[in-house]
C-alpha positions in Angstrom: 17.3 -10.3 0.0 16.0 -10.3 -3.8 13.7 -8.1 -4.8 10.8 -9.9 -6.3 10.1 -9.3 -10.5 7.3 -7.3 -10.8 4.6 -8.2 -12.8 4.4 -6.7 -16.4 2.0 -3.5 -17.2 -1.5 -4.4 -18.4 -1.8 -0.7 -20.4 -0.1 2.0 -20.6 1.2 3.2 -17.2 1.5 0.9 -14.4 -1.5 0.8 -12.1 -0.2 -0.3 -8.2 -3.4 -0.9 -5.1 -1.8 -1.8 -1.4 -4.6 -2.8 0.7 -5.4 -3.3 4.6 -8.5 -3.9 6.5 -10.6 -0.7 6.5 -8.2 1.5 4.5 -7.5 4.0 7.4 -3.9 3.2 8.8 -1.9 1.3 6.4 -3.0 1.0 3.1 -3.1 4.8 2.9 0.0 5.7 4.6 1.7 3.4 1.7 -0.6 5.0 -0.7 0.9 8.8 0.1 4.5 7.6 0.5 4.9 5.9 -2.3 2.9 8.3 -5.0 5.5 11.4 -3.6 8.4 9.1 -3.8 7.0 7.8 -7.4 6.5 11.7 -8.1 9.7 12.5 -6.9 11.3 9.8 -9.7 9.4 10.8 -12.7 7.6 7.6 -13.1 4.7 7.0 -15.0 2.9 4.6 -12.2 -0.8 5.0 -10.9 -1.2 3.9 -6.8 -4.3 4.0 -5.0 -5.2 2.2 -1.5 -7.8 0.1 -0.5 -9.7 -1.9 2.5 -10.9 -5.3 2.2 -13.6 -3.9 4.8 -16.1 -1.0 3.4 -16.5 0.2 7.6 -15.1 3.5 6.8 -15.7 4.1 3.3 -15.2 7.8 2.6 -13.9 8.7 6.0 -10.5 10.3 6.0 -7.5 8.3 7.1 -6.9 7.7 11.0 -5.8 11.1 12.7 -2.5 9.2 14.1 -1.7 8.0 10.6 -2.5 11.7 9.1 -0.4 13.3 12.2 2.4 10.8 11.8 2.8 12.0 7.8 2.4 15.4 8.3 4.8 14.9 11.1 7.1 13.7 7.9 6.2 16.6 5.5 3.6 14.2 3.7 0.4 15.5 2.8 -3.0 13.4 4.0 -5.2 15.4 3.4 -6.6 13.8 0.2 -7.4 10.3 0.8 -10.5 8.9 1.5 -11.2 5.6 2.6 -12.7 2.8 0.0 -13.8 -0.9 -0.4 -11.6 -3.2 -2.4 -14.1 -5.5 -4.4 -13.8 -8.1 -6.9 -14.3 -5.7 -9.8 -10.8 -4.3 -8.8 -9.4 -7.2 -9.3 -8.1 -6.9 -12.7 -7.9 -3.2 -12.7 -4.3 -3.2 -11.3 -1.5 -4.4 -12.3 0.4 -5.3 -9.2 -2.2 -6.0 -5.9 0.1 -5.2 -2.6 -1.5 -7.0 0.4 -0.4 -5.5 3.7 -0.8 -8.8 5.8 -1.1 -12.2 4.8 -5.1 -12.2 6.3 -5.7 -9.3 3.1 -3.1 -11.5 1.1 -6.0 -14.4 1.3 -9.2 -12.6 0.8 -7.8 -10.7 -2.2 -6.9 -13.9 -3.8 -10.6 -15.3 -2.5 -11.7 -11.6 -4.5 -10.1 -13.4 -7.6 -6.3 -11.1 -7.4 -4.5 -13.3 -10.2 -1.8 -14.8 -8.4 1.4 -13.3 -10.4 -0.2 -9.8 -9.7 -0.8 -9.9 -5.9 2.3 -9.9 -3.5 2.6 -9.1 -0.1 3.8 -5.3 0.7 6.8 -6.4 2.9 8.3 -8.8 -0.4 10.1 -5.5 -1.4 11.3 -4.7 2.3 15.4 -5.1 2.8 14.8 -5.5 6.1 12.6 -8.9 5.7 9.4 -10.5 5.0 5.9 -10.6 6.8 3.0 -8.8 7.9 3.1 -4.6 8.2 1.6 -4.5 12.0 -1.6 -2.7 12.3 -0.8 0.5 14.6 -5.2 0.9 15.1 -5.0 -0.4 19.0 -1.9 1.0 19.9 0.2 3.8 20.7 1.8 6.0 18.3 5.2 4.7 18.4 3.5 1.6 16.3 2.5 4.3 13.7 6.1 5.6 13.6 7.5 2.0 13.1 4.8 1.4 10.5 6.2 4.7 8.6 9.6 4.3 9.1 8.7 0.1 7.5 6.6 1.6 4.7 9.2 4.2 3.6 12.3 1.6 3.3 9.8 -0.6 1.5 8.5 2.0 -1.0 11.9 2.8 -1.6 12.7 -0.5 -3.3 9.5 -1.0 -4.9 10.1 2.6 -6.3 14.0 0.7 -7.7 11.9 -2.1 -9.1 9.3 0.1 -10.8 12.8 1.8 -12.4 13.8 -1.2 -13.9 
């Protein structure tokens, strides 16, 4: 599998937003991974996580997400849930869309095409949605780590290039 070109910087830095549905499982699991594995390769790259849906604005991130990265040696303790709204949408400069239902409503929010990109495009493993763990047991949140971690690790060798 290629790994898709990454848009170019619109600043300095390089300003990266993955985005779910209420910014409590997996936006901000992907968030935490890949700032320690962009941490751990020096880079000079901004990532912050979103929700397309404002329900839990502020809250902390689901307990089985949090236990499931501390489980990992990952610290959750920061995050706090937000709203992605149409103001964001030129404040990044790649938009990562966690299922193709955020993929459509951040492109409805106005997302420029060439910038937004589905999380999963940079997985070796394939393509497609990252399955919302929220309804069921905590295997799902291990399979969504284990996904997110293989993926950051190639977007992490794109952001490189």
């Amino acid at each position: 599998m290629s790994v898709p070109a990454l848009p170019a910087a619109t600043g300095p830095g390089y300003r990266v937003v993955v985005v779910c549905l209420g910014n409590i499982c997996r936006s901000p699991v992907a968030d935490v991974v890949l700032n320690d594995r962009i941490a751990a390769a020096g880079l000079d790259v901004t990532v912050d996580s979103f929700g397309t849906g404002g329900w839990h604005t502020g809250e902390p991130m689901d307990q089985r997400s949090a236990a499931t990265l501390t489980a990992a040696g990952y610290d959750p303790t920061r995050h706090r849930a937000q709203q992605f709204r149409g103001a964001h949408a030129a404040a990044y400069d790649l938009v990562l869309a966690m299922d193709s239902s955020h993929h459509r409503e951040l492109a409805a929010l106005g997302v420029p095409a060439e910038r937004l990109l589905m999380f999963r495009a940079f997985d070796p493993a394939g393509e497609g949605d990252v399955p919302d763990p929220y309804y069921g047991g905590p295997q799902g949140f291990d399979d969504v780590l284990e996904m997110i971690e293989r993926t950051a690790d190639r977007l992490v060798e794109a952001l490189q290039r």
